[in-house]
N, CA, C and O atoms as a MOPAC input file, in Angstrom:
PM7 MOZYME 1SCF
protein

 N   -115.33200 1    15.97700 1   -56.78200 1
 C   -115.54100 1    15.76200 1   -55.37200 1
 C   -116.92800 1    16.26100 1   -54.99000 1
 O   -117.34900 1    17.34500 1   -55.39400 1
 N   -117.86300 1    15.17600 1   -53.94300 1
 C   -118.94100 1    16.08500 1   -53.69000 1
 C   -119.20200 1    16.41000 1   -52.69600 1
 O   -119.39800 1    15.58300 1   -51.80500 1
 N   -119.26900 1    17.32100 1   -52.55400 1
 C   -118.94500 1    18.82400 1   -50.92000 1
 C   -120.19800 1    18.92300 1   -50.78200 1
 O   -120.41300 1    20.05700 1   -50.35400 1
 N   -121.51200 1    18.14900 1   -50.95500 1
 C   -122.74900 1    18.51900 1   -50.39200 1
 C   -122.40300 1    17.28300 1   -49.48900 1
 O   -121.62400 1    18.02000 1   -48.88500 1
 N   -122.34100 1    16.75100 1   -49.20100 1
 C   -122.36200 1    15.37800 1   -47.66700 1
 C   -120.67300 1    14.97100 1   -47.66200 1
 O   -120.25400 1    13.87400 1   -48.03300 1
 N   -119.84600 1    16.04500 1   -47.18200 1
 C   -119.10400 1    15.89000 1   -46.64000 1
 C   -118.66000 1    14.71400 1   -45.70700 1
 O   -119.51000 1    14.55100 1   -44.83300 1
 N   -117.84800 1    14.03600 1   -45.62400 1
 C   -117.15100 1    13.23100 1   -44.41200 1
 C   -116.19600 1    13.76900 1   -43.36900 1
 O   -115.11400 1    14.15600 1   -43.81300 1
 N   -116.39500 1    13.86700 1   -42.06000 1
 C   -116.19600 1    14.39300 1   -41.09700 1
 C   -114.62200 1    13.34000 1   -40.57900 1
 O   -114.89600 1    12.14300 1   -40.65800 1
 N   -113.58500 1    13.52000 1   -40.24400 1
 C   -112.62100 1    12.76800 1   -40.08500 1
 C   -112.74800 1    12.31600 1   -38.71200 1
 O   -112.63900 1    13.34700 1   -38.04900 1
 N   -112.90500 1    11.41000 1   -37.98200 1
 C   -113.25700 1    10.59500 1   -36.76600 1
 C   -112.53300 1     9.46300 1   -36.31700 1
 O   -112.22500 1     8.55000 1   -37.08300 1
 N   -112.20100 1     9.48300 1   -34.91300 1
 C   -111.74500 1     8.16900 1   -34.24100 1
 C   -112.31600 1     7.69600 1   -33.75100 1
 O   -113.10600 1     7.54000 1   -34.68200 1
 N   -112.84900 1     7.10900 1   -32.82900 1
 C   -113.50100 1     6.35400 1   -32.02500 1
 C   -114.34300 1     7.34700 1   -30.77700 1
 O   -115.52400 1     7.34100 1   -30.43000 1
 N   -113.36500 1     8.03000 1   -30.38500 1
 C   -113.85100 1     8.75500 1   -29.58800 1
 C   -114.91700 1     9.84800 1   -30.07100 1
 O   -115.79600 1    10.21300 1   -29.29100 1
 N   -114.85900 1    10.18300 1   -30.91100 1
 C   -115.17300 1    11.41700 1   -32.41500 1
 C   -116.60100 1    10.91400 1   -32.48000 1
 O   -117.53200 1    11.71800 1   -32.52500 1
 N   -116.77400 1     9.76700 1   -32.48600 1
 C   -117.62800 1     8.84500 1   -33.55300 1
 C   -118.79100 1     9.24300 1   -33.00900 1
 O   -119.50200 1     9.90900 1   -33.76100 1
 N   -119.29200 1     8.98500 1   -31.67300 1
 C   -120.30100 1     9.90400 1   -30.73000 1
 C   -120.88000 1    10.81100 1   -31.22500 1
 O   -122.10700 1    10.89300 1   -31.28200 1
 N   -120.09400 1    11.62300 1   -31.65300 1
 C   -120.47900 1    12.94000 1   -31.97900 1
 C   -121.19200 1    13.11600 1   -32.81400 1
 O   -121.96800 1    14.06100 1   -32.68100 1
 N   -121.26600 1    12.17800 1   -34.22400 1
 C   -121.41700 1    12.42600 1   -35.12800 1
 C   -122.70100 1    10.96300 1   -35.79200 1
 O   -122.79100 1    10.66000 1   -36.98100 1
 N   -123.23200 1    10.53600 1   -35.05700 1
 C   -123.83000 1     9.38100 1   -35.10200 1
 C   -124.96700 1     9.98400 1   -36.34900 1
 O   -125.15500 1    11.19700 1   -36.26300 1
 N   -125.65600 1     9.33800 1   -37.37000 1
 C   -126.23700 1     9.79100 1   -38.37800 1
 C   -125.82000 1    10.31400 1   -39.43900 1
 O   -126.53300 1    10.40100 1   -40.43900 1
 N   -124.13900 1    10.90200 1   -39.36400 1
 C   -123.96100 1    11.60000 1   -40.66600 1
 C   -122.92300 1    10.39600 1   -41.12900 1
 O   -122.76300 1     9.21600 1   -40.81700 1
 N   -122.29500 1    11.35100 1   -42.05800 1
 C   -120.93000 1    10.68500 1   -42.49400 1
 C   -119.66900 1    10.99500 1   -42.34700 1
 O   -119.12000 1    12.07500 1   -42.56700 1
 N   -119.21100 1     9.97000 1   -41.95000 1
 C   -117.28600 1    10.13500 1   -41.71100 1
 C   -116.96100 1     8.92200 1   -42.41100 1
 O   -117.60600 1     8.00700 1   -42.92300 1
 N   -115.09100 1     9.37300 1   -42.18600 1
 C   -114.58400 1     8.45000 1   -42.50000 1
 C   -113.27800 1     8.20400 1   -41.31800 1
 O   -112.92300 1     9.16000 1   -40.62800 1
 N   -112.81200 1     7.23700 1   -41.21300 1
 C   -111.70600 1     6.73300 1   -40.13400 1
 C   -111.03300 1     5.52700 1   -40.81400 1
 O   -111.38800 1     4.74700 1   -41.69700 1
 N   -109.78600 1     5.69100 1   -39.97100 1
 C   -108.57700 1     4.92000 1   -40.37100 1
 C   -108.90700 1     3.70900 1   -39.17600 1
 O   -109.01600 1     4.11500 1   -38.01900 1
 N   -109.04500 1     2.41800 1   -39.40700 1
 C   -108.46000 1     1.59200 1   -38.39700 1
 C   -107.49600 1     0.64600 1   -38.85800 1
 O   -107.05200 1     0.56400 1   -40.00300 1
 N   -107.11100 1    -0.30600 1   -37.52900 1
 C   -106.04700 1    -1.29000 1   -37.47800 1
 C   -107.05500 1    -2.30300 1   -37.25400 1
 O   -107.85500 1    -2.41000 1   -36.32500 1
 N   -106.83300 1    -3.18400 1   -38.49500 1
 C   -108.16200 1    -4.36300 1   -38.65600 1
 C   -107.18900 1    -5.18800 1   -37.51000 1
 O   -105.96400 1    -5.25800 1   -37.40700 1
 N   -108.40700 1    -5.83700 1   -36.61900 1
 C   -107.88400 1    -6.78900 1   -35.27100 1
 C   -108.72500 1    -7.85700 1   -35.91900 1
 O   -108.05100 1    -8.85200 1   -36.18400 1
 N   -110.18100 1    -7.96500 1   -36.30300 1
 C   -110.75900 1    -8.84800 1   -36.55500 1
 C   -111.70100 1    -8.80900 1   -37.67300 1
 O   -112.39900 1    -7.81200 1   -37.85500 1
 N   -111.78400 1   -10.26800 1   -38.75100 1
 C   -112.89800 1    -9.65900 1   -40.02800 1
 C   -113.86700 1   -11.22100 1   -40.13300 1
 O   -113.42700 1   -12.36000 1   -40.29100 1
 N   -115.07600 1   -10.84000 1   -40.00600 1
 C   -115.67200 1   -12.35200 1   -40.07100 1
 C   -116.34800 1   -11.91700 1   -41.06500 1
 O   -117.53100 1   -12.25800 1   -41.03700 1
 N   -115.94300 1   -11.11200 1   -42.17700 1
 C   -117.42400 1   -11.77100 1   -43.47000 1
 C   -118.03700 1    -9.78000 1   -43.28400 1
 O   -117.68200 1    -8.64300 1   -43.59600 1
 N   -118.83800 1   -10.31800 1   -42.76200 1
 C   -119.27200 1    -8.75100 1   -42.88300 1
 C   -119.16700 1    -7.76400 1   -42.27300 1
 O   -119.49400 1    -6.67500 1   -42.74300 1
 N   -118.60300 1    -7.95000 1   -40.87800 1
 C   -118.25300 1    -6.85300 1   -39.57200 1
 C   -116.90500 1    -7.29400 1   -39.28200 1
 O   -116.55300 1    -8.47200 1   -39.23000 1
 N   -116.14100 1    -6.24200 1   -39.09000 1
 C   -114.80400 1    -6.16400 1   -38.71500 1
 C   -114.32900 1    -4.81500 1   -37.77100 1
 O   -114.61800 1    -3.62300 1   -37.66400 1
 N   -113.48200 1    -5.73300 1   -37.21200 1
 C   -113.56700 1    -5.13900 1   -35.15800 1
 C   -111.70700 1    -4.29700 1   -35.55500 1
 O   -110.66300 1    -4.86200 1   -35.88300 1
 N   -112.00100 1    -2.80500 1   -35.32800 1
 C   -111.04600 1    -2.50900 1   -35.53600 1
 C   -110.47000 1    -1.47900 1   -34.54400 1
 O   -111.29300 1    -0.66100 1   -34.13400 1
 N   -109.45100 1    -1.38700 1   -34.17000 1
 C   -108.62400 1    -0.14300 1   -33.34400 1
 C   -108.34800 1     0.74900 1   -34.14200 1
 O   -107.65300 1     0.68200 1   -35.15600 1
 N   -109.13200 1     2.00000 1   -33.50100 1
 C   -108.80500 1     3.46900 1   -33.48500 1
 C   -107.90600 1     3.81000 1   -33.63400 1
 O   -107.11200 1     2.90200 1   -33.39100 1
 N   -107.17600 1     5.12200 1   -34.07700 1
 C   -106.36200 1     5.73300 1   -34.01600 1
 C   -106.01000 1     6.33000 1   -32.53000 1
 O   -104.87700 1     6.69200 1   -32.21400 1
 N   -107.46500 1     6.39300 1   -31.42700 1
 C   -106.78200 1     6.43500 1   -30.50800 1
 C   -107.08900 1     5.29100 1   -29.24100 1
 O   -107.40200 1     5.26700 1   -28.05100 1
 N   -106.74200 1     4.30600 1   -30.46000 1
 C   -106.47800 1     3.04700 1   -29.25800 1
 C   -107.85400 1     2.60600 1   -28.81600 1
 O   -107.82500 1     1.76700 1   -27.91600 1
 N   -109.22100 1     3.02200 1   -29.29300 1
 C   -110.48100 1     2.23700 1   -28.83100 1
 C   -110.79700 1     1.69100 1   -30.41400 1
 O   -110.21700 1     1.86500 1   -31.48600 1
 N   -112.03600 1     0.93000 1   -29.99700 1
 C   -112.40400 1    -0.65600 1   -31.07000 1
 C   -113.41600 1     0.30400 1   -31.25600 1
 O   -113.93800 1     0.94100 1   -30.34100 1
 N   -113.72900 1     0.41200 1   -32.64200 1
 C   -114.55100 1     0.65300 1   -33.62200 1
 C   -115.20700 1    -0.52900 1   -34.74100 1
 O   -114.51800 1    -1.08800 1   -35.59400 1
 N   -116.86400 1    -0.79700 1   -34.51000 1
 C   -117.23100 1    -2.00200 1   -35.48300 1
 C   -117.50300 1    -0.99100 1   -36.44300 1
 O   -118.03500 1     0.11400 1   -36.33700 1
 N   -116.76100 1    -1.94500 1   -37.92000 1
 C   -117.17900 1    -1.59800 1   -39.12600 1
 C   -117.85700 1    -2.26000 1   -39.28800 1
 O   -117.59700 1    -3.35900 1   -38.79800 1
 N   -119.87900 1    -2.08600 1   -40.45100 1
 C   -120.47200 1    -3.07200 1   -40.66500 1
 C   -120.08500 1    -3.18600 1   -42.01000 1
 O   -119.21800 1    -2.39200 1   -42.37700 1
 N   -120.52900 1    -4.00000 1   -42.84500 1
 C   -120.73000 1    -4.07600 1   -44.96700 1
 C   -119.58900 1    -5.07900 1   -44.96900 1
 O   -119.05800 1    -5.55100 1   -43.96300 1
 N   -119.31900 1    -5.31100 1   -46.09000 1
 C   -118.71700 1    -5.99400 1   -46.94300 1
 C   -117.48600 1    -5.69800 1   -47.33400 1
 O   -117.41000 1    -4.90200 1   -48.27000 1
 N   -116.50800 1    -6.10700 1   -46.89100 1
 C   -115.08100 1    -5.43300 1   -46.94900 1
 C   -114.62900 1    -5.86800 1   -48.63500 1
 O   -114.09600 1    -6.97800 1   -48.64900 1
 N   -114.70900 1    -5.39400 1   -49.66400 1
 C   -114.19200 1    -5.45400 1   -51.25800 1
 C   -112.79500 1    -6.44400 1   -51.13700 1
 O   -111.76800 1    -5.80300 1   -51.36100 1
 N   -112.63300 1    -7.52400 1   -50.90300 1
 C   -111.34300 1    -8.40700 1   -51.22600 1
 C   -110.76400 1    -8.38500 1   -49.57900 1
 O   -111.33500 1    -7.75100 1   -48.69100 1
 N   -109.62600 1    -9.13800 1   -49.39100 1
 C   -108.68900 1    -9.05400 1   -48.57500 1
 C   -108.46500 1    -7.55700 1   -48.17700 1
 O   -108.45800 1    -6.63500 1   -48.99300 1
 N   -108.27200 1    -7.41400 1   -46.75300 1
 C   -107.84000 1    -5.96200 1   -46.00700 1
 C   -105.97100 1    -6.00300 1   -45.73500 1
 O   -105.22200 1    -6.94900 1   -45.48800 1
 N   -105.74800 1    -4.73900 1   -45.89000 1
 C   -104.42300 1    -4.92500 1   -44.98900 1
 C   -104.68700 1    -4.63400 1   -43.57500 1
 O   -105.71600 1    -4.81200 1   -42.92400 1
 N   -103.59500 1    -4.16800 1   -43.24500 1
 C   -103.66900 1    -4.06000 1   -41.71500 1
 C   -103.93100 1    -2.50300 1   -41.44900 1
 O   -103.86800 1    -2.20700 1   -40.25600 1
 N   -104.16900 1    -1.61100 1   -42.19100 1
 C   -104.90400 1    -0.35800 1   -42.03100 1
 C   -105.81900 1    -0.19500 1   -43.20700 1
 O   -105.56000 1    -0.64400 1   -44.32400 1
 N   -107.09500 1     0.58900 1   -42.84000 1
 C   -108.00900 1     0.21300 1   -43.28100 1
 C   -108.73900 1     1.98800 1   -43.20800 1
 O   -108.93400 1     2.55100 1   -42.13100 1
 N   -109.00600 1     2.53600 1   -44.36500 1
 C   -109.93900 1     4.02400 1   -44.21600 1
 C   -111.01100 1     3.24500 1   -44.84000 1
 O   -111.08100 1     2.33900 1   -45.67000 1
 N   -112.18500 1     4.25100 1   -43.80600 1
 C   -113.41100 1     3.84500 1   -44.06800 1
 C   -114.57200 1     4.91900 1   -44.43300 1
 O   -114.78200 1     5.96600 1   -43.81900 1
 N   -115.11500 1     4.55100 1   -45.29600 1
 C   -116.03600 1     6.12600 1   -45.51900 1
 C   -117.33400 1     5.62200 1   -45.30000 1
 O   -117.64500 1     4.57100 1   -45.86000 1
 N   -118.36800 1     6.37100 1   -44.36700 1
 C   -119.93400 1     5.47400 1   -43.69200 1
 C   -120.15600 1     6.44000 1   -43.65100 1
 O   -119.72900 1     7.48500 1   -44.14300 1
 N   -121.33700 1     5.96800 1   -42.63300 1
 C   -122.61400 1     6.37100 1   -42.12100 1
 C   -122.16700 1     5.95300 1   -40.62400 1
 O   -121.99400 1     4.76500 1   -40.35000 1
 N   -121.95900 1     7.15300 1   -39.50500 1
 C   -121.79800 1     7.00300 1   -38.39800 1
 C   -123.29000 1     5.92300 1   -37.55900 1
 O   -124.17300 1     6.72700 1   -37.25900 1
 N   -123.61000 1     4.82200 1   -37.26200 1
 C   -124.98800 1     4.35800 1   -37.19100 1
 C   -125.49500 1     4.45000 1   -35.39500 1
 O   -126.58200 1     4.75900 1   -34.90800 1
 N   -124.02400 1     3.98400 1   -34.65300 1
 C   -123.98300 1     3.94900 1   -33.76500 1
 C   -122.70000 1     4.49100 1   -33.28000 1
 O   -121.62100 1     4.36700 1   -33.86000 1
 N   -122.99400 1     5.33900 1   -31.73700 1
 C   -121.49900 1     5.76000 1   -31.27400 1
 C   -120.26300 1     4.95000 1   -31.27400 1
 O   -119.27200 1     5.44900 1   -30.74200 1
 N   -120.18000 1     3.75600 1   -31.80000 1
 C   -119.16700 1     2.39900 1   -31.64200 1
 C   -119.02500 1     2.11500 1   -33.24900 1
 O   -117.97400 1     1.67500 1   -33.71600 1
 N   -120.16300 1     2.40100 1   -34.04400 1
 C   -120.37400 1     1.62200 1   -35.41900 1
 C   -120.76700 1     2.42700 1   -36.87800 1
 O   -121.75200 1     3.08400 1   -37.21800 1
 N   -119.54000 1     2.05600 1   -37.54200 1
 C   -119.95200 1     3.00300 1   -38.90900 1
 C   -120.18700 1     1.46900 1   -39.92000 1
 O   -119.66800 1     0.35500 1   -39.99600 1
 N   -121.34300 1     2.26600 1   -40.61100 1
 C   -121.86100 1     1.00000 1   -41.66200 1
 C   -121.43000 1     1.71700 1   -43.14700 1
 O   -121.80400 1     2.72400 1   -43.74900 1
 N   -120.32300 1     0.51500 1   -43.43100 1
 C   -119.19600 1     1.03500 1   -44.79700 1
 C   -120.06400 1     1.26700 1   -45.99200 1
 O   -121.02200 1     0.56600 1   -46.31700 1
 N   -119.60200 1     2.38000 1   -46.63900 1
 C   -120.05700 1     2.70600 1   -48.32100 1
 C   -118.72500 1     2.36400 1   -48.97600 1
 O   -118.83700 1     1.74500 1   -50.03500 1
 N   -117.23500 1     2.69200 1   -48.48500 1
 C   -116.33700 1     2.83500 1   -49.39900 1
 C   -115.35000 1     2.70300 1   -48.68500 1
 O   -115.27800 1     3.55300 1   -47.79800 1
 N   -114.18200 1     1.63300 1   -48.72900 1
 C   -112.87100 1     0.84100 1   -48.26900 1
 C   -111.76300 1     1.02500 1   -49.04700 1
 O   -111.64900 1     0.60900 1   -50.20000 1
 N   -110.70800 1     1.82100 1   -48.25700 1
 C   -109.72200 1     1.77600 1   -48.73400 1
 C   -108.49500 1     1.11700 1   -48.08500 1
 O   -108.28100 1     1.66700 1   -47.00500 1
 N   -107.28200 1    -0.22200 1   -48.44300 1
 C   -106.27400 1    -0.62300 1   -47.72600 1
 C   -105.76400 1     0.53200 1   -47.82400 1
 O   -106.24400 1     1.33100 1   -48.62900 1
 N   -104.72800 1     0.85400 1   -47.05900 1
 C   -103.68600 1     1.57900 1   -46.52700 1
 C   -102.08600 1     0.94700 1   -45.90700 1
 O   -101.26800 1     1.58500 1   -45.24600 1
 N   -101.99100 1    -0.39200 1   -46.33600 1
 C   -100.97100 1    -0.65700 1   -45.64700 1
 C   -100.69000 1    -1.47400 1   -44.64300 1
 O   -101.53400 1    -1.81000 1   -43.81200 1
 N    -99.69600 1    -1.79300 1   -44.63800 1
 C    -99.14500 1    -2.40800 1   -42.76900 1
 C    -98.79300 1    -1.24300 1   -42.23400 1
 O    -99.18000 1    -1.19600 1   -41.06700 1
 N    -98.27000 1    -0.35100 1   -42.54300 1
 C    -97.38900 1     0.86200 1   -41.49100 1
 C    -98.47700 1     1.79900 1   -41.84100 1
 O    -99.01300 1     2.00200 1   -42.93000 1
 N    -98.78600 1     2.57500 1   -40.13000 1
 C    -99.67500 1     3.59100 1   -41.07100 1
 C    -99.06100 1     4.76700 1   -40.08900 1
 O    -98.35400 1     4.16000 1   -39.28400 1
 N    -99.02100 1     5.94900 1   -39.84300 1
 C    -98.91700 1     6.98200 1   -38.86100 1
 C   -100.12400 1     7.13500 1   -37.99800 1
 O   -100.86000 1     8.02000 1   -38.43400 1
 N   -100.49500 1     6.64900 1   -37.08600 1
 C   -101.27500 1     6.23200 1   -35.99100 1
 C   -101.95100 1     8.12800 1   -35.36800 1
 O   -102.94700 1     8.85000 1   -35.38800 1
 N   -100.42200 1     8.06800 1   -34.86400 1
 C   -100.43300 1     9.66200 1   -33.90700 1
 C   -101.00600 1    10.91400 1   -35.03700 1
 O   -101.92400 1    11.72300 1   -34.90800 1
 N   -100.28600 1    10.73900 1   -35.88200 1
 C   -100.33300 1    12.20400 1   -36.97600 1
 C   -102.27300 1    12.11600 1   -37.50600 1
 O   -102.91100 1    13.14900 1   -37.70800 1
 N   -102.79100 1    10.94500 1   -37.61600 1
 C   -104.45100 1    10.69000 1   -37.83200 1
 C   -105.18100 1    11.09300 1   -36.97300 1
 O   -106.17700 1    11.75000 1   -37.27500 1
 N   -104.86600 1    10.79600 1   -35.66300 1
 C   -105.18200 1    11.10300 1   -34.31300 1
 C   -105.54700 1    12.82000 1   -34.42200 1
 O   -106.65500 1    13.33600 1   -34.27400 1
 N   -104.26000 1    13.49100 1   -34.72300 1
 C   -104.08000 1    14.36300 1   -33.95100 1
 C   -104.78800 1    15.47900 1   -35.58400 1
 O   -104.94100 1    16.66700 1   -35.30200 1
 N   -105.10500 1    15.13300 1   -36.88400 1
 C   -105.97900 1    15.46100 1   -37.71500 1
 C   -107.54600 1    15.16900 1   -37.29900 1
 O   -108.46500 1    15.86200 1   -37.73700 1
 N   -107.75500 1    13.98600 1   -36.33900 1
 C   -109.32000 1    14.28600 1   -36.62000 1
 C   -109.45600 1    15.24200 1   -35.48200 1
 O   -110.47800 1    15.92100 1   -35.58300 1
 N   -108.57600 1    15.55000 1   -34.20700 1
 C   -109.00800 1    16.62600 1   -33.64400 1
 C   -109.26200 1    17.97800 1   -33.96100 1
 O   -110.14200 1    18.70800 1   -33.50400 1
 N   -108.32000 1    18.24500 1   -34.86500 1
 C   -108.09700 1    19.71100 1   -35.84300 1
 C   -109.79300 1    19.70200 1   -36.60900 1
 O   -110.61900 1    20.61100 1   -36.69800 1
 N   -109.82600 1    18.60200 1   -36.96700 1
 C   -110.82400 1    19.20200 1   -38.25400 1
 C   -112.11300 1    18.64800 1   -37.09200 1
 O   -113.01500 1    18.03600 1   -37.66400 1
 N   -112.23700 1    18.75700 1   -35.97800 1
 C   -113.46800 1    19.09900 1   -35.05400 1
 C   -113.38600 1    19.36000 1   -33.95400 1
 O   -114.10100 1    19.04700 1   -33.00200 1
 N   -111.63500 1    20.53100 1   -34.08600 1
 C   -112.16400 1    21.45300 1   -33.05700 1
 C   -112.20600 1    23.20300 1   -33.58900 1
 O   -113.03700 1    23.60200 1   -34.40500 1
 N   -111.40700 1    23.88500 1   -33.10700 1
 C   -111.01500 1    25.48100 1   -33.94000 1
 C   -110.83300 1    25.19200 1   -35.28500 1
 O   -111.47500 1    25.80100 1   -36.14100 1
 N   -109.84600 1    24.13200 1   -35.62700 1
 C   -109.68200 1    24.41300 1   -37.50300 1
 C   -110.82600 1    23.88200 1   -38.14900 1
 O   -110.61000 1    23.44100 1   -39.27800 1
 N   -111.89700 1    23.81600 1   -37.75700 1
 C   -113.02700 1    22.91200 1   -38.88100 1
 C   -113.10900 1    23.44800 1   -39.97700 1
 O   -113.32800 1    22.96700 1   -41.08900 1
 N   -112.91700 1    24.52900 1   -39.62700 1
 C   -113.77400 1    25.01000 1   -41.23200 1
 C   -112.78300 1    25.00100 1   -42.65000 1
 O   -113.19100 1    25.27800 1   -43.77800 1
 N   -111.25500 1    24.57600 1   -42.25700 1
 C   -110.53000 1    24.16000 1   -43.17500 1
 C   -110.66100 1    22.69300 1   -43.43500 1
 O   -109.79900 1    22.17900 1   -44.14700 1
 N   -111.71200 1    21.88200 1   -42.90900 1
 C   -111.74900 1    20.19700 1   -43.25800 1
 C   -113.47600 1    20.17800 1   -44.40500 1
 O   -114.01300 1    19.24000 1   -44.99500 1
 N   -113.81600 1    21.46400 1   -44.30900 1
 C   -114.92900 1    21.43100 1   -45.13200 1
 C   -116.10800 1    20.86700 1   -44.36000 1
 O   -117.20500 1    20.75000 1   -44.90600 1

């Protein structure tokens, strides 16, 4: 694992925060044209992914970027996750690991 450029766990709302580094986030793919795909947050706002999605997506989608814009992470690394994903329990992890508990998210 490499713990020098960490990924910061982020929703939509999160994403602001962190514009320039790297995170990663879970969405619910709504839309995929080729290279950008329009996805819902964990808490319910649209997040553009940019790059090249590796094959067919399911319907949840972790993403590991480059925060580029407060709205837009430009993908290094795609993982499916499923049709069913736990929505709330993601949510309520990226707050932990950026608010009091950070320093257990590395």
């Amino acid at each position: 694992m490499d713990l020098s450029n960490p990924a910061v766990f982020v929703n939509a709302e999160l994403l602001r925060m962190h514009v320039g580094r790297r995170v990663r986030a879970v969405v619910q793919v709504i839309r995929s044209d080729g290279s950008t795909v329009t996805g819902k947050s964990t808490d319910e706002q649209q997040i553009i992914i940019k790059g090249h999605a590796p094959g067919p997506l399911s319907t949840f989608v972790e993403v590991f970027g480059i925060a580029d814009t407060p709205q837009s992470i430009l993908a290094e690394i795609w993982t499916n996750f499923g049709d069913n994903f736990d929505t709330v329990s993601y949510n309520r992890i990226c707050q932990l690991a950026n608010g009091e508990y950070k320093h257990l998210f590395i």
